[in-house]
DRENLO-869738 format. One record per atom (N, C-alpha, C, O): x, y, z. Coordinates in steps of 0.1 Angstrom, whole numbers, plus 5000, padded with zeros to 4 digits. Layout:
# DRENLO-869738
XYZ
...
END
This chain:
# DRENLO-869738
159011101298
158011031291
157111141284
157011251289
156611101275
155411211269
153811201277
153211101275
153511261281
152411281284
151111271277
150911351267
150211191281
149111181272
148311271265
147411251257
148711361269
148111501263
149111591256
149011711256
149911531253
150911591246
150211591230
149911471226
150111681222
150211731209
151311681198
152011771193
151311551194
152011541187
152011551167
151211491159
152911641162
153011591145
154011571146
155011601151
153211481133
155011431124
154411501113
153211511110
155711551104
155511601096
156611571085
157811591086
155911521071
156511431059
156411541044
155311571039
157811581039
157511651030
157311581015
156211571009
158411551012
158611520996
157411400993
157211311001
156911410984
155511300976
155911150981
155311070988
157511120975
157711000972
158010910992
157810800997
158511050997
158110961015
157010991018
156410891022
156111111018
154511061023
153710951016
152910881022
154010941004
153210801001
154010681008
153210581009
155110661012
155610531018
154810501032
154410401037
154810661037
154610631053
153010631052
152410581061
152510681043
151010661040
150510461040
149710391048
151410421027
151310271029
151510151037
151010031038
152810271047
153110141057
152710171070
153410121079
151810241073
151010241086
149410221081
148510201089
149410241069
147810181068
146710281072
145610241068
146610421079
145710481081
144210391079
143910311070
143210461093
142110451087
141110501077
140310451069
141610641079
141010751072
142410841069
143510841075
141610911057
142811001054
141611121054
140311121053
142611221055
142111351058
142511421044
143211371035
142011621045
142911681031
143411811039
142811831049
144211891037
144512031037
144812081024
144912021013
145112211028
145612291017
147112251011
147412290999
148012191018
148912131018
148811971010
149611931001
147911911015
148211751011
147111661021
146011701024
147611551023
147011461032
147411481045
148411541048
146511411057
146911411070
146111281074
145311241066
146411231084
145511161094
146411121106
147511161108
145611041114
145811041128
145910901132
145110821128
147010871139
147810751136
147810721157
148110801165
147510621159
147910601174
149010511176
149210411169
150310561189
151510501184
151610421204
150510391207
152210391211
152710391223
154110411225
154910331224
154210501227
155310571231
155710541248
155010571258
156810491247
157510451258
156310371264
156110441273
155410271264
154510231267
153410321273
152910291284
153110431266
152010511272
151610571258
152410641251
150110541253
149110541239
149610701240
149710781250
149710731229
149410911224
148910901212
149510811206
148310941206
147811001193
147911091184
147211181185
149011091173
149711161167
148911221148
148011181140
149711311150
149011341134
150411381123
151311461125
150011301113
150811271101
150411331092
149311311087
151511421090
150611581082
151911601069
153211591071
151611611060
151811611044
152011771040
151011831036
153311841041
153611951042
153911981024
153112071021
154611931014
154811971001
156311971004
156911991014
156911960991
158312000992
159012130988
159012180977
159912191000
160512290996
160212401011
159412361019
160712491012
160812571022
159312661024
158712691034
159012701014
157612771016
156512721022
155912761032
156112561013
155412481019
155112451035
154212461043
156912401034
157212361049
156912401060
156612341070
157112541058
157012691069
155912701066
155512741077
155012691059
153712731062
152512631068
151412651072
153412531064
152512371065
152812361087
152312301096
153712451086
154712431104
153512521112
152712481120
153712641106
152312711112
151312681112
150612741120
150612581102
148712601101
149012491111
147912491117
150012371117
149812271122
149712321138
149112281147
150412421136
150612471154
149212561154
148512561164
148912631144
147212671150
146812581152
146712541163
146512531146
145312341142
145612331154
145112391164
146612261155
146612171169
147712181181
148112091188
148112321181
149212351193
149712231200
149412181211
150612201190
151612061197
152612131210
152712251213
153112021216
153812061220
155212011212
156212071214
155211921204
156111841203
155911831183
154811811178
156911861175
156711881163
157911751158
159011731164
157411681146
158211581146
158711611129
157911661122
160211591122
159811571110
161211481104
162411491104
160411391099
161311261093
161011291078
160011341073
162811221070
162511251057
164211191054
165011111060
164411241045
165811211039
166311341034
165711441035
167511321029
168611411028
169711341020
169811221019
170411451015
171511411006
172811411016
172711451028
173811361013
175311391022
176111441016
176011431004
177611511024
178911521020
179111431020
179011361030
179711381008
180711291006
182111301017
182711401020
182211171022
183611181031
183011231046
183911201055
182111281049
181111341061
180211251066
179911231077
179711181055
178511091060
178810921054
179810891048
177810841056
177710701044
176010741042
175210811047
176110681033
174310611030
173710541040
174210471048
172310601038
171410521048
172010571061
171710491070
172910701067
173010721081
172010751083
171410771072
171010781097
170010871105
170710951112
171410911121
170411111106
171511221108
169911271119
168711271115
170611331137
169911371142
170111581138
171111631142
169411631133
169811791133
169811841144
168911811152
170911931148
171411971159
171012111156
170712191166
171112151142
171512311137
170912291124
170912191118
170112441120
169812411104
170612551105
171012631113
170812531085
171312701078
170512711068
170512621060
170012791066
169412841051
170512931043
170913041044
170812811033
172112901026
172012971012
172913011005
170112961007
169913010992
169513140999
168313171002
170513211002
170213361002
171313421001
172413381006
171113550993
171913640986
171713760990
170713810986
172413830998
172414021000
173614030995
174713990999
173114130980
174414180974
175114320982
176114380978
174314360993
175014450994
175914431005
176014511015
176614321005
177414301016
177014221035
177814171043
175814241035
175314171044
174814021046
174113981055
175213951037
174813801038
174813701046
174013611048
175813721051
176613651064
175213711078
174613631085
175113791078
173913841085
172513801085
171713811094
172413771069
170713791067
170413581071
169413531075
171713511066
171713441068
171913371084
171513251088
172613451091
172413391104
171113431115
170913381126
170313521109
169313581112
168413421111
167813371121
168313371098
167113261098
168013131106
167213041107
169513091112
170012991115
169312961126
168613051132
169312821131
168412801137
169412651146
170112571140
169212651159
170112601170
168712481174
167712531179
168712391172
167112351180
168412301192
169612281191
167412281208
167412231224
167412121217
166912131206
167712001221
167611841221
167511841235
166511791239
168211891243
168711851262
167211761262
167411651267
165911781259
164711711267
164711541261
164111451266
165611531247
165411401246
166311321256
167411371259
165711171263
166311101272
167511041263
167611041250
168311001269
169210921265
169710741272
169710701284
169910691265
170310671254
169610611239
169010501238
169810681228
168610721217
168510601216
169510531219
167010561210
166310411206
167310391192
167810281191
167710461185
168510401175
170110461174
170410561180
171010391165
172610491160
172010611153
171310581144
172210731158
171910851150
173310961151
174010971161
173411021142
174811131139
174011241139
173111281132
174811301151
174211451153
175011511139
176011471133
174111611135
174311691122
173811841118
172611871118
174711931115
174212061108
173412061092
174112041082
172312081092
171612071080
171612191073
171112291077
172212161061
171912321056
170512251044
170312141038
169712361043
168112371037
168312481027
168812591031
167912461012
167712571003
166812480990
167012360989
166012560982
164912520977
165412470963
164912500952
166712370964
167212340953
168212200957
168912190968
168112100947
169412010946
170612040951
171112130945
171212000961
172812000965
173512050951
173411990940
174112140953
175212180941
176912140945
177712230948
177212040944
178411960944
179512070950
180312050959
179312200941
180512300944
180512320957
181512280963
179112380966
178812400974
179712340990
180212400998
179512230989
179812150996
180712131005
180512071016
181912211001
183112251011
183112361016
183612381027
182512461006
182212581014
180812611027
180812691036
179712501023
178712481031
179712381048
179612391060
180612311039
181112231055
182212321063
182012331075
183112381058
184012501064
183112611069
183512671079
182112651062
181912761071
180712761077
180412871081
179912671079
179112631090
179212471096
178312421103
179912421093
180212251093
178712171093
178112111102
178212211079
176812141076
177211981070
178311971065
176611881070
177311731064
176211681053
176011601045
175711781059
174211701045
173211841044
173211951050
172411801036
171611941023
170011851024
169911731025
169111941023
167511941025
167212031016
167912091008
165512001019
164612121010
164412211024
164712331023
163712151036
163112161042
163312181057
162612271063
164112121063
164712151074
164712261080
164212281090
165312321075
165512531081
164412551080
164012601090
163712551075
161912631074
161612571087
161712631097
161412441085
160512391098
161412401113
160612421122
162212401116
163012461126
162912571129
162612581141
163012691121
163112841121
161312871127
160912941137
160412781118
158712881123
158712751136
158412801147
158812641138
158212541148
159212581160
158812581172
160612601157
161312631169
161212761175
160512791185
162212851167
162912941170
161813071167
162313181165
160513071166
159413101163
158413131170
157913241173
158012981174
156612941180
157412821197
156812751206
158512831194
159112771206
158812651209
159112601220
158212591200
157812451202
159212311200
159812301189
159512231209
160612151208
159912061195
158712021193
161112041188
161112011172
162311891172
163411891179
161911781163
162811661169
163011651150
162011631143
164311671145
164211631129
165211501129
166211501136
164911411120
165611311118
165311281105
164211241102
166611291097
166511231082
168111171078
169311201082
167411081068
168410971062
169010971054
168411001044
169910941052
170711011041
170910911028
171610811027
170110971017
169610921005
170510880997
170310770992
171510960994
172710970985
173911070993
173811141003
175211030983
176111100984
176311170969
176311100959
176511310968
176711360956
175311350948
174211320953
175811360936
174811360922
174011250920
173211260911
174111110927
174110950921
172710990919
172310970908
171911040929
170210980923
169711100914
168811080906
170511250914
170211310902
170011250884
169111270876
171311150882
171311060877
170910930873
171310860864
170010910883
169210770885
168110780897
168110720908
167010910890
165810940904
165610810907
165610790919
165310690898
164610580906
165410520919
164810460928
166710520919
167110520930
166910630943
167510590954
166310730944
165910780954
164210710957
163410760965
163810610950
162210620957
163010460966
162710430978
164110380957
164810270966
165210300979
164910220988
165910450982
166010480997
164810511003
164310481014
164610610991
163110601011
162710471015
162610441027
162410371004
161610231010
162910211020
162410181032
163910211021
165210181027
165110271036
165310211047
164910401039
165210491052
163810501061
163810521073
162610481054
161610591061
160710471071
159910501080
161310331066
160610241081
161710271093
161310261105
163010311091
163910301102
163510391112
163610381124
162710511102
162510661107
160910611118
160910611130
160110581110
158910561115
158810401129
157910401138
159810321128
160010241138
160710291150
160510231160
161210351150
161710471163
161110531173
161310531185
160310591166
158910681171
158310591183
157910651193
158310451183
157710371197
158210341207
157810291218
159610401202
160710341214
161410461220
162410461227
160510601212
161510751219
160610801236
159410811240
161610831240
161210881255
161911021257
163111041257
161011091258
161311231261
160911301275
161211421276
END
């Protein structure tokens, strides 16, 4: 169970899901950071009240990692949460799965002088799950996320699944893993939904604001029923 004095965030990057989960919990107050919005949401968790904070990081890896540390000064959680969505491999995932991250990679990095394979496993990041109870409040697909500060590039895809067996692509993931985990050692719970397969919402953004309304209650109804 969590303890009542447990330190909880969740943490929401991209505009178009912090405003969803802004709307559909209703906050009393909103707060500001240097980052975005925050406020403080009371949930019951496994039937025991905790008091959580819903913190508005920006999208993209800089944000994220830095939005991961001011949250762990602020308020030394123990427990760092972050829901959101994600794209898929095609043939790896469907739409609308809840991929639990087992593993992130940060794969927008380049050492031309032969060391990439290194500089890149240097930021990989393993998160512990063992503390979550089982069996999970919802169907979730354990998953390797690979994170880099750009759109899934279609090419990518086979080479990102063969040589790390990643199934879906973020902005954000590896940042907040790498400073909240493997970092500051704090257990880190990511769960995102998988928005699209391929290019489709490249070609039709307004179908990405249709999934979040479609993924980010599934994400946010969970949260009452997780026991750790």
């Amino acid at each position: 169970m969590i303890r009542k004095d447990w330190g909880i965030i969740v943490l929401v990057s991209a505009d178009e899901e912090w405003n969803f989960v802004r709307d559909y919990l209703h906050p009393a107050k909103i707060f500001y950071s240097p980052f975005g919005e925050w406020f403080k949401y009371r949930y019951d968790l496994c039937h025991k009240p905790v008091e959580g904070t819903f913190f508005q990081t920006g999208c993209g890896k800089i944000p994220a990692s830095a939005a991961t540390q001011f949250v762990i000064d602020k308020y030394n959680p123990k427990l760092i949460i972050n829901l959101g969505t994600c794209g898929g491999f095609r043939g790896k995932v469907n739409k609308k799965d809840i991929l639990l991250v087992t593993e992130t990679i940060i794969y927008d990095i380049y050492e031309r002088s032969g060391q990439n394979d290194d500089m890149i496993n240097r930021y990989r990041c393993n998160l512990d799950l063992s503390w979550i109870k089982k069996p999970y409040p919802i169907k979730v697909k354990p998953a390797i996320m690979a994170t880099a500060d750009q759109d899934l590039n279609l090419e990518m895809m086979p080479y990102l699944y063969e040589k790390y067996g990643a199934i879906a692509a973020d902005w954000e993931s590896g940042a907040i893993a790498y400073v909240g985990h493997k970092i500051n050692k704090r257990k880190c719970l990511i769960l995102r939904g998988v928005s699209d397969l391929g290019d489709e919402i490249y070609e039709a953004p307004d179908k990405f604001r249709i999934r979040v309304r479609e993924i980010m209650p599934k994400l946010l109804d969970v949260l009452p029923k997780l026991c750790v």
